[in-house]
GUMARRO-432939 format. One line per 10 residues: number of its first residue (from 0); for each residue x, y, z of N, C-alpha, C, O, CB. Coordinates in nm, 3 decimals. Each point is the difference from the previous one (the first is absolute). Glycine has a CB too. Example, Ala and Ser with C-alpha at 12.3 -4.5 7.8 and 13.67 -1.06 7.14 Angstrom:
BEGIN
0> 1.319 -0.569 0.780 -0.089 0.119 0.000 0.090 0.120 0.000 0.104 -0.002 0.066 -0.293 -0.115 0.059 | 0.154 0.222 -0.197 0.082 0.119 0.006 -0.077 0.109 0.073 0.051 0.111 0.017 0.067 -0.174 -0.232
! end
This chain:
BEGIN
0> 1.040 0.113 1.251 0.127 -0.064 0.008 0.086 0.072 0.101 -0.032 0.112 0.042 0.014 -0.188 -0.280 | 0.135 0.007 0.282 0.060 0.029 0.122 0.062 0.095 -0.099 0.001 -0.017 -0.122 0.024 -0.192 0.321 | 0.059 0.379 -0.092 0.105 0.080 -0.069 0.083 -0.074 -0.014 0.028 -0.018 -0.118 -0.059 0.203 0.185 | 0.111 -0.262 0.032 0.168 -0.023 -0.035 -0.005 -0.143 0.011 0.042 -0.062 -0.098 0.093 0.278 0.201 | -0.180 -0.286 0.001 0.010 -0.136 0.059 -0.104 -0.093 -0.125 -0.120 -0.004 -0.024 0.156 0.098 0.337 | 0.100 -0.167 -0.374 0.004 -0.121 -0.073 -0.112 0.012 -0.114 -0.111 -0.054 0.006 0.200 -0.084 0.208 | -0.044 0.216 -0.314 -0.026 0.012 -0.091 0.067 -0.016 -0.080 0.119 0.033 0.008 -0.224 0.046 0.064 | 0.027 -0.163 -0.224 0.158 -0.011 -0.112 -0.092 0.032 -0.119 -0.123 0.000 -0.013 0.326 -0.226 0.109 | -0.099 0.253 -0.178 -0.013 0.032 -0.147 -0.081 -0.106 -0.074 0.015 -0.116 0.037 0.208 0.233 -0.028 | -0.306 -0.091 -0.110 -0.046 -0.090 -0.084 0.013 0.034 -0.124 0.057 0.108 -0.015 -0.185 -0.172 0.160
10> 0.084 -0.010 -0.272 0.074 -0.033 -0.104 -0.080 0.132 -0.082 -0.117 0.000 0.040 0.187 -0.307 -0.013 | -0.050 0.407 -0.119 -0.121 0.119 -0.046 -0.055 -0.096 -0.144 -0.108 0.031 -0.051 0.249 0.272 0.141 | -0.084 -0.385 -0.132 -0.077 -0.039 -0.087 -0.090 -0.144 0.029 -0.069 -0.049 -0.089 0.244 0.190 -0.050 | -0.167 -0.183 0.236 -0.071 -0.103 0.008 -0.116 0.123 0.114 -0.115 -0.037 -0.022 0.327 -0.252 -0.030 | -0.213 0.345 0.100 -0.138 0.092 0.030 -0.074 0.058 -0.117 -0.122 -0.004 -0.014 0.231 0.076 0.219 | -0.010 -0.011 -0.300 -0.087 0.040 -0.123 -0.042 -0.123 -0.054 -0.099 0.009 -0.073 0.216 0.201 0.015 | -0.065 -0.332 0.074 -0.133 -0.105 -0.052 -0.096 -0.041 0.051 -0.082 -0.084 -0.037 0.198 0.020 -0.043 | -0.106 0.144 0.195 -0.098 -0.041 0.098 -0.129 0.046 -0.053 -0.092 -0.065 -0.049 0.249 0.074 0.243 | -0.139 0.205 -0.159 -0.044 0.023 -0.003 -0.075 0.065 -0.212 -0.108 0.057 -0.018 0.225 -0.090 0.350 | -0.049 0.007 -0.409 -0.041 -0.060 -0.121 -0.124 -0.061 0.005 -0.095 0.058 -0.052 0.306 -0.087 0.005
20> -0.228 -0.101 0.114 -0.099 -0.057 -0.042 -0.178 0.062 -0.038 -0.018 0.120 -0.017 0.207 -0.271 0.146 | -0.248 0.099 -0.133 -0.166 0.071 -0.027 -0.045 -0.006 0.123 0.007 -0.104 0.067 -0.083 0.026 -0.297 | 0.009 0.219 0.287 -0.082 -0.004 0.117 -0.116 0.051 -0.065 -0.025 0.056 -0.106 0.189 -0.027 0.299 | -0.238 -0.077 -0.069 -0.175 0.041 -0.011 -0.038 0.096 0.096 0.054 -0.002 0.110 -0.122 -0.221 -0.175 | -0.010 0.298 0.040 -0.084 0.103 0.067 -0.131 -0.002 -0.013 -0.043 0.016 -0.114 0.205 0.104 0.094 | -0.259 -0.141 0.133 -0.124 0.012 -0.013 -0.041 0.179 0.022 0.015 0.070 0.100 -0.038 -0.358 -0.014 | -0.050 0.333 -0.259 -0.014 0.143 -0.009 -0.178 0.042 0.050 -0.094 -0.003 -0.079 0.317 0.008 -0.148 | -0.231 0.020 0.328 -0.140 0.084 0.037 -0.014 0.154 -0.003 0.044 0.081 0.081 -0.068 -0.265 0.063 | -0.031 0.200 -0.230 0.001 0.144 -0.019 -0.173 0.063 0.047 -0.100 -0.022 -0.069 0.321 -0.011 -0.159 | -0.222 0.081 0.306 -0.144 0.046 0.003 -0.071 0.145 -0.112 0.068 0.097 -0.033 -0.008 -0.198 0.309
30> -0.171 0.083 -0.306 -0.045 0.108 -0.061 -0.079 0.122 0.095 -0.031 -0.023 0.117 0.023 -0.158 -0.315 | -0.021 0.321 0.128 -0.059 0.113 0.076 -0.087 -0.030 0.097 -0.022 0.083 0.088 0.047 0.033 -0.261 | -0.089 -0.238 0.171 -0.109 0.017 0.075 -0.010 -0.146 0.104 -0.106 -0.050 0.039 -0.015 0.222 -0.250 | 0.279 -0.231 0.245 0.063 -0.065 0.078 -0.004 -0.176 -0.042 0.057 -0.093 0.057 -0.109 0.313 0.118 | -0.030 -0.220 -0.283 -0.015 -0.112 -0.034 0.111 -0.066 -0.118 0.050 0.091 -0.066 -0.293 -0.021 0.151 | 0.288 -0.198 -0.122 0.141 -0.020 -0.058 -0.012 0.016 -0.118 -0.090 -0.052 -0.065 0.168 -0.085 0.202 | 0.032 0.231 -0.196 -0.041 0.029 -0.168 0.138 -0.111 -0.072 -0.009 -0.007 -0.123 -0.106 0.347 0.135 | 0.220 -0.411 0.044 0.111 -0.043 -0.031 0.002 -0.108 0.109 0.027 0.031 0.116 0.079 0.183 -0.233 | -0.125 -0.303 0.092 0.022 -0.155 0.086 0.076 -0.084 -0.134 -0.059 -0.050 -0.096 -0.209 0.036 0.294 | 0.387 0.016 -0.176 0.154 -0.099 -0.083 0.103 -0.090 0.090 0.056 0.017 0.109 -0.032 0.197 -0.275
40> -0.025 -0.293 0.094 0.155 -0.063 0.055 0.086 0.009 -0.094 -0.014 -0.083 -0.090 -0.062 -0.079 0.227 | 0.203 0.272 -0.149 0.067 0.029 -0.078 0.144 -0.048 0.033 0.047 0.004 0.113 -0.213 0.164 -0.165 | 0.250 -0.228 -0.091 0.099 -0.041 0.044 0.110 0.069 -0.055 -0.023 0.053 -0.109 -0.085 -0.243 0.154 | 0.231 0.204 0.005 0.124 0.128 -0.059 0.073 -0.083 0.054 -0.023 -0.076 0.094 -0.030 0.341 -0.097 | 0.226 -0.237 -0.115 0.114 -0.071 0.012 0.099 0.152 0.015 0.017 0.062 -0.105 -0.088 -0.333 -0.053 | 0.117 0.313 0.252 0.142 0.078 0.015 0.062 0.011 -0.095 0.014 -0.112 -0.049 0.016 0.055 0.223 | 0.027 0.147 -0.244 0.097 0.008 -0.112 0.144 0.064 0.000 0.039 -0.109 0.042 -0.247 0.109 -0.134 | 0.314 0.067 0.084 0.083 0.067 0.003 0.072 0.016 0.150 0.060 0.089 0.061 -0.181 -0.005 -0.270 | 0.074 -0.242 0.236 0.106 0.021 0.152 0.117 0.011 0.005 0.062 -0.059 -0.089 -0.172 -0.048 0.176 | 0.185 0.182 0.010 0.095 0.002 0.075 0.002 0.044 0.121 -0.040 0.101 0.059 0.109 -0.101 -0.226
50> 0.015 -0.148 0.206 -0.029 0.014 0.186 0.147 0.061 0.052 0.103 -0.066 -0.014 -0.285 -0.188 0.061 | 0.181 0.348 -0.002 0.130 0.100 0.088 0.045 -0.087 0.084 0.121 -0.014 -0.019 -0.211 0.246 0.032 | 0.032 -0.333 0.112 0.009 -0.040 0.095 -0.123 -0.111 0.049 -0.120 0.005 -0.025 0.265 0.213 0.039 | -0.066 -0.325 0.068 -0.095 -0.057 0.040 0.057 -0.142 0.124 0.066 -0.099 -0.031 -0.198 0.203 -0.235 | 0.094 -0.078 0.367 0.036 -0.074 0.168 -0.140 -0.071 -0.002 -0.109 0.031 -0.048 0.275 0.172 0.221 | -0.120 -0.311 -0.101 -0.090 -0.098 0.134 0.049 0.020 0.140 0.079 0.066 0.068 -0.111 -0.263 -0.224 | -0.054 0.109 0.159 0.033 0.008 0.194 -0.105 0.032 0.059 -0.092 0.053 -0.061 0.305 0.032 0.069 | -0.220 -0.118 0.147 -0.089 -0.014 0.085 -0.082 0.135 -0.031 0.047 0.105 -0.043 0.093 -0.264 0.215 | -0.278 0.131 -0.139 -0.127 0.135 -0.039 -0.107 -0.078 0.110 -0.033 -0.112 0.040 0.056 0.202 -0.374 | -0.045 0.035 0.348 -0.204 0.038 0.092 -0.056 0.050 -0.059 0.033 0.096 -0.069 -0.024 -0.050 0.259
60> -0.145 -0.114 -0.180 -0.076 0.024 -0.097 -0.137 0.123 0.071 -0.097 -0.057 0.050 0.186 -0.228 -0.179 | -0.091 0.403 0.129 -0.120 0.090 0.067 -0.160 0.000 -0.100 0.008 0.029 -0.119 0.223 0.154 0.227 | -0.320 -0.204 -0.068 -0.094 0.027 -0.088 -0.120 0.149 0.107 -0.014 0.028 0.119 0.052 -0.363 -0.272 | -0.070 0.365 0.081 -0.127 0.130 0.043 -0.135 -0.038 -0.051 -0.034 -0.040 -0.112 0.199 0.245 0.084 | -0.231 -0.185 0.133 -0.137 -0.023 -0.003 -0.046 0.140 -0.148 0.049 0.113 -0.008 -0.078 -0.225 0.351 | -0.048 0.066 -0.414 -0.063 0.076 -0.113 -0.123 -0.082 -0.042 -0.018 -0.120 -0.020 0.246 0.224 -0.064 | -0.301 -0.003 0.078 -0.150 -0.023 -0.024 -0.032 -0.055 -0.141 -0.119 -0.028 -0.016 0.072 0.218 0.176 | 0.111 -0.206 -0.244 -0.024 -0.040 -0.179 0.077 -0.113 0.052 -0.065 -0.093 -0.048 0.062 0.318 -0.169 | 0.098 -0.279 0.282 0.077 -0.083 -0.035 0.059 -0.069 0.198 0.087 0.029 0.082 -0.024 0.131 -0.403 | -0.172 -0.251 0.312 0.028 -0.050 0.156 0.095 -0.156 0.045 -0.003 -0.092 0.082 -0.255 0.226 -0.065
70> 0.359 -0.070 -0.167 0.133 -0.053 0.046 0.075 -0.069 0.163 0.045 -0.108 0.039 -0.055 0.290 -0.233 | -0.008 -0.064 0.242 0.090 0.042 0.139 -0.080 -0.095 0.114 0.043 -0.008 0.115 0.026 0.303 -0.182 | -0.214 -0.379 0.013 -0.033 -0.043 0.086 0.015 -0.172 0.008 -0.052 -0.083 0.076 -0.074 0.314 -0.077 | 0.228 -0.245 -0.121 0.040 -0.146 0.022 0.111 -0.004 0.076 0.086 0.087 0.008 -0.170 -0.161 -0.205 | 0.076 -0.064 0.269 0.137 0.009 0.058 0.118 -0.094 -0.039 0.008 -0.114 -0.045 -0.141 0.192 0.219 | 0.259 0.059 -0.122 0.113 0.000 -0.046 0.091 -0.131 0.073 0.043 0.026 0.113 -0.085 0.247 -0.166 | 0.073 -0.404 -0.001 0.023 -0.144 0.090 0.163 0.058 -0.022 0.061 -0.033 0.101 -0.287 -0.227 -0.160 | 0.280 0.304 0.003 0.152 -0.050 -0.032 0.055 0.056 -0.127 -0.020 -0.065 -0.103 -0.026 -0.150 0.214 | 0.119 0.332 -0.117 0.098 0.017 -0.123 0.092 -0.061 -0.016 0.072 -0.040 0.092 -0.113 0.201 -0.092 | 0.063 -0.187 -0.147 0.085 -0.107 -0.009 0.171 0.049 -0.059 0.107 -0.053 0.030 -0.362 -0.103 -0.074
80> 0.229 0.276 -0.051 0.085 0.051 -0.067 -0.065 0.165 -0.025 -0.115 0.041 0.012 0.208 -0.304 -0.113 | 0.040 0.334 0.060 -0.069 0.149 -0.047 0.131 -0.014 -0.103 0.118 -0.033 0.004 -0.265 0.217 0.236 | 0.027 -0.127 -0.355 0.143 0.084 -0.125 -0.049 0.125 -0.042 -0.117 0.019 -0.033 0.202 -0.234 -0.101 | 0.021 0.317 0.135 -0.008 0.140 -0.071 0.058 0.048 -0.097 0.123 -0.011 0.002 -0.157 0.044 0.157 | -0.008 0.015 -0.240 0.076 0.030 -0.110 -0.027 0.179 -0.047 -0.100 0.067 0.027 0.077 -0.364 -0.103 | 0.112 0.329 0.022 0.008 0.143 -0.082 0.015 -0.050 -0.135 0.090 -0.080 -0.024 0.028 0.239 0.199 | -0.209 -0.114 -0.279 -0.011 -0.038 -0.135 -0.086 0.130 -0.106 -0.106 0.048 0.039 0.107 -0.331 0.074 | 0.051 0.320 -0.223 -0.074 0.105 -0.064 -0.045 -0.122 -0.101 0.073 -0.092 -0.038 0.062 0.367 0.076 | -0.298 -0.250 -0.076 -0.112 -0.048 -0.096 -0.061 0.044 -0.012 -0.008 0.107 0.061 0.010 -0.228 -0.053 | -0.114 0.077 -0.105 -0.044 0.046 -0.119 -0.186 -0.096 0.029 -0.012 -0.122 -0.006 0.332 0.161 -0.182
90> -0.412 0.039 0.210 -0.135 -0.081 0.020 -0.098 0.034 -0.159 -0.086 0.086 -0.020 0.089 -0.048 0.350 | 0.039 -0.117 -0.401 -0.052 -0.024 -0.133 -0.189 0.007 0.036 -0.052 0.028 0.108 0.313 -0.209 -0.211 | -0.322 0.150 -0.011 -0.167 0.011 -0.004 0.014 -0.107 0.036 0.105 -0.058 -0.029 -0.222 0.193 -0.133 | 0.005 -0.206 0.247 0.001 -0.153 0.049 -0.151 -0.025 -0.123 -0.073 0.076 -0.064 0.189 -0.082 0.417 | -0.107 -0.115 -0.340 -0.123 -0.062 -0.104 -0.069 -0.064 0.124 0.051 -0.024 0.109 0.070 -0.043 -0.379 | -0.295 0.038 0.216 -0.120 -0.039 0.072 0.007 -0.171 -0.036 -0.005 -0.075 -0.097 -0.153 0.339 0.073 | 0.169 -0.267 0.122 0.000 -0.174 0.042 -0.124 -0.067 0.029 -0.003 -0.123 -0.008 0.209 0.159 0.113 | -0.337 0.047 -0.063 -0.116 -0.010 0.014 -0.068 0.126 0.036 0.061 0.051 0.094 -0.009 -0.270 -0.053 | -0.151 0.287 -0.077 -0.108 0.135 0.013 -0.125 -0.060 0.084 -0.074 -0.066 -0.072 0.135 0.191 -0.185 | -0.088 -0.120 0.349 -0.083 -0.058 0.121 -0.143 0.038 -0.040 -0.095 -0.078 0.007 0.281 0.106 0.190
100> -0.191 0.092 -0.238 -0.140 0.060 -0.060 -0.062 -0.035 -0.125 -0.117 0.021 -0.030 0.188 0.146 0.139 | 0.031 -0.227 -0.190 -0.047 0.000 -0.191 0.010 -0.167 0.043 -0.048 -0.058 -0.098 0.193 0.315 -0.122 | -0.111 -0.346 0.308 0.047 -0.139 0.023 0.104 -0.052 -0.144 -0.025 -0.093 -0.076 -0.233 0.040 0.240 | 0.359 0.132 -0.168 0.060 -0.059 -0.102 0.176 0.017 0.041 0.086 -0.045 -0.076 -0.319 0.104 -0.113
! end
């Protein structure tokens, strides 16, 4: 997001509903001998938010080439919006939404 140029305030509780909702994480965990001992899709809901702060406004988006994760090699057509926020929370145990290895 830009430092000074045309940025505005946004609302802290309609971000904490944002970010409230349930996300997913796909969990790969490898075992000693490099093969996967933890393949999950686990899902967790945020708890005990409070957001300090939180702006929009124009953002660029940078990505880095990384070898686990070849992100950086799609391309970037057009940002549309950037939001930032300062918020203290709370990352509760997430529950298994599916275990890739047990198929359940």
């Amino acid at each position: 997001m830009c430092y000074v140029s045309n940025h505005y305030t946004c609302d802290p509780t309609a971000i904490a509903e944002k970010i409230s909702k349930t996300q997913v994480n796909r969990k790969l965990i490898p075992d000693i001998d490099g093969s996967i001992a933890i393949a999950q899709l686990v899902a967790y809901n945020l708890i005990d938010i409070r957001v300090k702060g939180a702006w929009s406004g124009r953002a660029r988006l940078q990505l880095h080439a990384h070898v686990n994760a070849p992100v950086a090699d799609l391309p970037v057509r057009r940002t549309l919006h950037g939001l930032h926020f300062i918020a203290d929370l709370t990352l509760p145990y997430g529950r298994v939404l599916y275990d890739y290895k047990n198929g359940r």
